[in-house]
Every structure is written in structure tokens, then in C-alpha cells.
Backbone as XML, in Angstrom:
<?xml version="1.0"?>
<chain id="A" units="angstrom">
  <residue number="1" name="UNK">
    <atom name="N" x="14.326" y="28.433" z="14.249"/>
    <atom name="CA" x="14.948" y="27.469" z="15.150"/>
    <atom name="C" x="14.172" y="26.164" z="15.180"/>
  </residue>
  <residue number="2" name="UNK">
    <atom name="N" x="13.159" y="26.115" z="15.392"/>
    <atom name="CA" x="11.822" y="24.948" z="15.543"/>
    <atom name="C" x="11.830" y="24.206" z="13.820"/>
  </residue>
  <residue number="3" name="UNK">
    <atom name="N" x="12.587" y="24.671" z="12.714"/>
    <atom name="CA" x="13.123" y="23.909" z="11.667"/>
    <atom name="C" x="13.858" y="23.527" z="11.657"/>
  </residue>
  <residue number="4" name="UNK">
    <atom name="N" x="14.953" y="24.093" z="12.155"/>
    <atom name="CA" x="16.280" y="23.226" z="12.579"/>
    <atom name="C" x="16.523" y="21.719" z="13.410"/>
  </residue>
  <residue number="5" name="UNK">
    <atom name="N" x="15.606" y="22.506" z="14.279"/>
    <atom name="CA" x="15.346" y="21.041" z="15.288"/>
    <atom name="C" x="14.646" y="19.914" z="14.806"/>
  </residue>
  <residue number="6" name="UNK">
    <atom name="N" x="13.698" y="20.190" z="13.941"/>
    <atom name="CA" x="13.012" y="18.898" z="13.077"/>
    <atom name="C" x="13.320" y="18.218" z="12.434"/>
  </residue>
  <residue number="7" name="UNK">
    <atom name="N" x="14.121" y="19.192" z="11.652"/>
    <atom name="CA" x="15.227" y="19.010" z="10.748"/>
    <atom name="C" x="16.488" y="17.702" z="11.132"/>
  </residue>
  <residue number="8" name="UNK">
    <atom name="N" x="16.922" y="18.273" z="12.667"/>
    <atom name="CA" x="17.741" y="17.713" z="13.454"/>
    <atom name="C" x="17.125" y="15.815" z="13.855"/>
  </residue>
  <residue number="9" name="UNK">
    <atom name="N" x="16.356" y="15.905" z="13.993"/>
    <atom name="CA" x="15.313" y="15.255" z="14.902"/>
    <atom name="C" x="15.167" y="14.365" z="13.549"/>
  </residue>
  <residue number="10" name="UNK">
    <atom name="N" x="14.561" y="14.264" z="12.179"/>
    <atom name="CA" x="14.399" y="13.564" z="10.812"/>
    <atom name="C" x="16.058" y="13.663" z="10.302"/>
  </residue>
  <residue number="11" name="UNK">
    <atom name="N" x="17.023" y="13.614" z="10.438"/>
    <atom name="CA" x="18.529" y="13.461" z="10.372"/>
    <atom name="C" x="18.604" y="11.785" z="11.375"/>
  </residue>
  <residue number="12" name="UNK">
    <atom name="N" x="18.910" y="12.293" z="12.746"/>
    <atom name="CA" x="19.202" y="11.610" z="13.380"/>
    <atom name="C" x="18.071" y="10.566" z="14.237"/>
  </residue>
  <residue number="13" name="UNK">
    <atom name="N" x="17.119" y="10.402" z="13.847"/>
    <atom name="CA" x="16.242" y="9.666" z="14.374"/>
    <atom name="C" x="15.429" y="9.004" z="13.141"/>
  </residue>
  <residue number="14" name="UNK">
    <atom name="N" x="14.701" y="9.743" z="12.390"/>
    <atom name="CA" x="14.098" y="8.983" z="11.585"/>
    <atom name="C" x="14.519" y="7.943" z="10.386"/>
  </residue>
  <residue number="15" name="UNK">
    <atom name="N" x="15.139" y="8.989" z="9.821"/>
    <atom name="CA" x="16.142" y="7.952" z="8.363"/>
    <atom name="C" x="17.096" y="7.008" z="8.773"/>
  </residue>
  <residue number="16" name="UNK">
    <atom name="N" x="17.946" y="7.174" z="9.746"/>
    <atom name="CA" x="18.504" y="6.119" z="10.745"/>
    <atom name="C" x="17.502" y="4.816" z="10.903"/>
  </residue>
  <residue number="17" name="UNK">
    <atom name="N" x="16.507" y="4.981" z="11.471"/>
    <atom name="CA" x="15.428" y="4.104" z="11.771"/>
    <atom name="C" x="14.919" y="3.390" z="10.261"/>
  </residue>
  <residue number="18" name="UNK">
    <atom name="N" x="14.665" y="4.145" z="9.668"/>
    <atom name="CA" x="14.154" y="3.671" z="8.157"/>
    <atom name="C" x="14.981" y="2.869" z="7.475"/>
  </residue>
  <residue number="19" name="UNK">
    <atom name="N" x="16.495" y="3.285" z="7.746"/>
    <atom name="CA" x="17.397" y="2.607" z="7.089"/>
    <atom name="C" x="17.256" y="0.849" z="7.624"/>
  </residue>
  <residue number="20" name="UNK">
    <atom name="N" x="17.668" y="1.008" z="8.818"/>
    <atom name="CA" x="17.663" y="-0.277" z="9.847"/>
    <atom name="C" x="16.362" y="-1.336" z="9.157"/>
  </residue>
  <residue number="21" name="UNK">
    <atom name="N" x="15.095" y="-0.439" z="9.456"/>
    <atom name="CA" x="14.078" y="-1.278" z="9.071"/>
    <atom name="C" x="13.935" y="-1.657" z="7.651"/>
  </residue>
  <residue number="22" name="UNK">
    <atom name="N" x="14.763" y="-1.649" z="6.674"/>
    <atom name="CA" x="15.123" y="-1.725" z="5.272"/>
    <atom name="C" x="16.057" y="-3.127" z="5.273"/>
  </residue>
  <residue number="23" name="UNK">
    <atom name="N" x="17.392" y="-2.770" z="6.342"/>
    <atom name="CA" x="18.035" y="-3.379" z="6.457"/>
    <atom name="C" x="17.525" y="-5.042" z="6.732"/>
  </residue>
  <residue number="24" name="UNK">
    <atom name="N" x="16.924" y="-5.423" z="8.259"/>
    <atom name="CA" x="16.814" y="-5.998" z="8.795"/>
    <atom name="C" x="15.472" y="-6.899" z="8.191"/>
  </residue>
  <residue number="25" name="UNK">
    <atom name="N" x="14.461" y="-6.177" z="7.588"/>
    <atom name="CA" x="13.339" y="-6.662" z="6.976"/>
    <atom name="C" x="12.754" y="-6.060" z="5.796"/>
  </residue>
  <residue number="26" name="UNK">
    <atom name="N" x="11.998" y="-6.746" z="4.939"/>
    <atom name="CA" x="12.090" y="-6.473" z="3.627"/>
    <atom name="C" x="10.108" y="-6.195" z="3.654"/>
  </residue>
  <residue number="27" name="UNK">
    <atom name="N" x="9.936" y="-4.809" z="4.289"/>
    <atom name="CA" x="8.283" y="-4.747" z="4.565"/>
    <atom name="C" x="7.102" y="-4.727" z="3.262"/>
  </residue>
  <residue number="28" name="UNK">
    <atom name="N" x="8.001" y="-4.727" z="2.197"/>
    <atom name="CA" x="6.618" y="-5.119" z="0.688"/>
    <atom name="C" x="7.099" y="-6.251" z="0.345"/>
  </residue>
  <residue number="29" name="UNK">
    <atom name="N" x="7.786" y="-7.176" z="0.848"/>
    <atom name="CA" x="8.099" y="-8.199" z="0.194"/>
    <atom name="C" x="8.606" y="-8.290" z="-1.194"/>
  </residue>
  <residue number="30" name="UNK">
    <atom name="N" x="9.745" y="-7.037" z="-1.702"/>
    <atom name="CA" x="10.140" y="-7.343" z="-3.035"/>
    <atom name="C" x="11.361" y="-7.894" z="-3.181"/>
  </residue>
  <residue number="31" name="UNK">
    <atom name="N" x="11.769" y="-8.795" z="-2.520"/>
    <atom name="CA" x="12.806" y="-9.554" z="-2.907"/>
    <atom name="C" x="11.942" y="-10.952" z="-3.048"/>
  </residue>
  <residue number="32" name="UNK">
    <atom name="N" x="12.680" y="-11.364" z="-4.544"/>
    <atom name="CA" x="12.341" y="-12.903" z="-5.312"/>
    <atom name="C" x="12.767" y="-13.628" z="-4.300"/>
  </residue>
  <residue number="33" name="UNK">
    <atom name="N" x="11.724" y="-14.985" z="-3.550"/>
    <atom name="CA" x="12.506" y="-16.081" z="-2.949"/>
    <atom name="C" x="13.985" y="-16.308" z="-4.362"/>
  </residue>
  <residue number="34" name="UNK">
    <atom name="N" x="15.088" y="-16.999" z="-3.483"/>
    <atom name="CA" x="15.962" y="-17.672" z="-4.138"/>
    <atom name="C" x="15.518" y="-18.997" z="-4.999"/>
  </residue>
  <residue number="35" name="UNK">
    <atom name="N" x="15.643" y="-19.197" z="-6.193"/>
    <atom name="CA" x="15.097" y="-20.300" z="-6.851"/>
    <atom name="C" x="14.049" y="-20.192" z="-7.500"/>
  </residue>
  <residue number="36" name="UNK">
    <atom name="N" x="13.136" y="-18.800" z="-7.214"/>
    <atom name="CA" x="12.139" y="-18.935" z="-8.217"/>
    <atom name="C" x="12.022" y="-18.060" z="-9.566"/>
  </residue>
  <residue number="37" name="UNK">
    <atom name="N" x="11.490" y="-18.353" z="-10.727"/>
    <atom name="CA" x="11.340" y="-17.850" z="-11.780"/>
    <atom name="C" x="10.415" y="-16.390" z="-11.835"/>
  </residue>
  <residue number="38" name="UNK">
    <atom name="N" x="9.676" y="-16.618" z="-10.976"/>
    <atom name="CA" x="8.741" y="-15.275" z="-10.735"/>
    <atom name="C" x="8.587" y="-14.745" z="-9.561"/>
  </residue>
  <residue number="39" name="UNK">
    <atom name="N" x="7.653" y="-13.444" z="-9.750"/>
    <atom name="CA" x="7.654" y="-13.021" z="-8.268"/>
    <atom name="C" x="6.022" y="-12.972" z="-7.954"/>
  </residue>
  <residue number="40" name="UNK">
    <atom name="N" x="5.162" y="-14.051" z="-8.868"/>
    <atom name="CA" x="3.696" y="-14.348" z="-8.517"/>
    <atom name="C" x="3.616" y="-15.270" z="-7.145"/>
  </residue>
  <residue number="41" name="UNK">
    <atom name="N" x="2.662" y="-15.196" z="-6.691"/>
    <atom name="CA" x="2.050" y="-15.667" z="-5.472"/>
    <atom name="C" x="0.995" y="-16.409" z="-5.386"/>
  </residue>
  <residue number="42" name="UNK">
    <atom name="N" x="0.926" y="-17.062" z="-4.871"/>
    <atom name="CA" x="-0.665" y="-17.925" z="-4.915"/>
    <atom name="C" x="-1.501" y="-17.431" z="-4.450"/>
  </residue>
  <residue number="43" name="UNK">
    <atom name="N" x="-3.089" y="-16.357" z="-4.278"/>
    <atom name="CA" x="-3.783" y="-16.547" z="-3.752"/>
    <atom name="C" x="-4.456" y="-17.456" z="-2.914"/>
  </residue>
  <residue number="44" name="UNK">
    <atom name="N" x="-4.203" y="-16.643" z="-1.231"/>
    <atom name="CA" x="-4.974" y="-17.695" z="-0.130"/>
    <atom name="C" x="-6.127" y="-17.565" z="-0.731"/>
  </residue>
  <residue number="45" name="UNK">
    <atom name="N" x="-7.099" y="-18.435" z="-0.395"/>
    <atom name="CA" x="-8.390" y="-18.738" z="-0.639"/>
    <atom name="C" x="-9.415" y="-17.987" z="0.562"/>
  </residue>
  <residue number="46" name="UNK">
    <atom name="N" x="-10.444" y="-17.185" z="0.947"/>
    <atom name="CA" x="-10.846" y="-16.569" z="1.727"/>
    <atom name="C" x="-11.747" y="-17.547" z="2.519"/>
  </residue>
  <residue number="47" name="UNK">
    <atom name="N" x="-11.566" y="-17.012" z="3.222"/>
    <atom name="CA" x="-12.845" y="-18.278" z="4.902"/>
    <atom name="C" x="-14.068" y="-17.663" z="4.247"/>
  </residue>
  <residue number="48" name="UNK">
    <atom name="N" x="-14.781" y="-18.630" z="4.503"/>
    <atom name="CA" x="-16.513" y="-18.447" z="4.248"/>
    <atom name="C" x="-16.773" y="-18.041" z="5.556"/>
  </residue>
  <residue number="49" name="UNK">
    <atom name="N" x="-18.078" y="-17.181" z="5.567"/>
    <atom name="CA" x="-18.784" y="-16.406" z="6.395"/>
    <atom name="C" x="-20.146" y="-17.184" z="7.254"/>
  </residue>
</chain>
């Protein structure tokens, strides 16, 4: 029973949620800005200590 319910519980709560947060925001950043040729980045430069 206590699999079922987890089971139940990662159905309707989690992948729901995962989906949304897929949807709404893109959290590794792999979508190409529009317009550019690559998907390189500039290194920020680090603060001195």
C-alpha cells in the first residue's frame, strides 16, 4: 500500500510540478538566445580577493 501511495503522490504532485517548471523556465539554460550563431558564453571575469 505505502507504494501505491508514493507512487500516487510522484504521479500527481511531482512530474506535474517538473513539467510546469520546464514549461515556465528553462533551469540549464539550453535554449540558443534568438539570433545567435552559438551557444558559447563569455566568461565573467572573477573579483579579486
Amino acid at each position: 500500500m505505502r507504494t501505491f501511495l508514493l507512487f500516487l503522490v510522484y504521479c500527481l504532485v511531482v512530474t506535474p510540478a517538473g513539467l510546469v517548471s520546464r514549461i515556465v523556465k528553462d533551469p540549464m539554460a539550453r535554449r540558443r538566445p534568438a539570433g545567435t550563431e552559438t551557444y558559447w558564453t563569455a566568461p565573467t571575469p572573477a573579483q579579486a580577493r
